[in-house]
C-alpha positions, 0 to 999 in steps of 0.5 A: 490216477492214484495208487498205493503199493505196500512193501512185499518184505515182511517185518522181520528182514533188513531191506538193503535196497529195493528196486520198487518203491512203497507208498502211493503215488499218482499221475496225471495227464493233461489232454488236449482238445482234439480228443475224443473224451466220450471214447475214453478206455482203460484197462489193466491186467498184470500191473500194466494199465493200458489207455486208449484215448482216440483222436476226435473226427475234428482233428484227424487229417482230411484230403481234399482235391484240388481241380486243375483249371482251364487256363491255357500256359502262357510262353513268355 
């Protein structure tokens, strides 16, 4: 991702400080593979982007039953 701001003071004041700073930016994440890239989704609205990056079938946890066995417990 990459972005740019623009100051939002106009040229005729003096800026002591600012909490948001100018200039443009990027990130970049790093996914790993158990996830699913096909289903990728992003949105922004009110300067918040929003990703949703769901984990692939693959790597969700799974169950699996156990059955008991037919051995008889042995006492000593």
């Amino acid at each position: 991702m990459k972005a740019e701001r623009k100051p939002t003071y106009g040229d005729d004041t003096d800026t002591v400080i600012t909490e948001r700073p100018a200039g443009t930016f990027s990130r970049q994440l790093f996914l790993g593979e158990t996830l699913d890239t096909e289903k990728i989704g992003a949105s922004h609205d009110a300067g918040v982007l929003k990703l949703r990056i769901p984990i692939s079938e693959q790597a969700k946890p799974r169950k699996i039953a156990v059955s008991g066995g037919d051995r008889k417990e042995r006492n000593g």
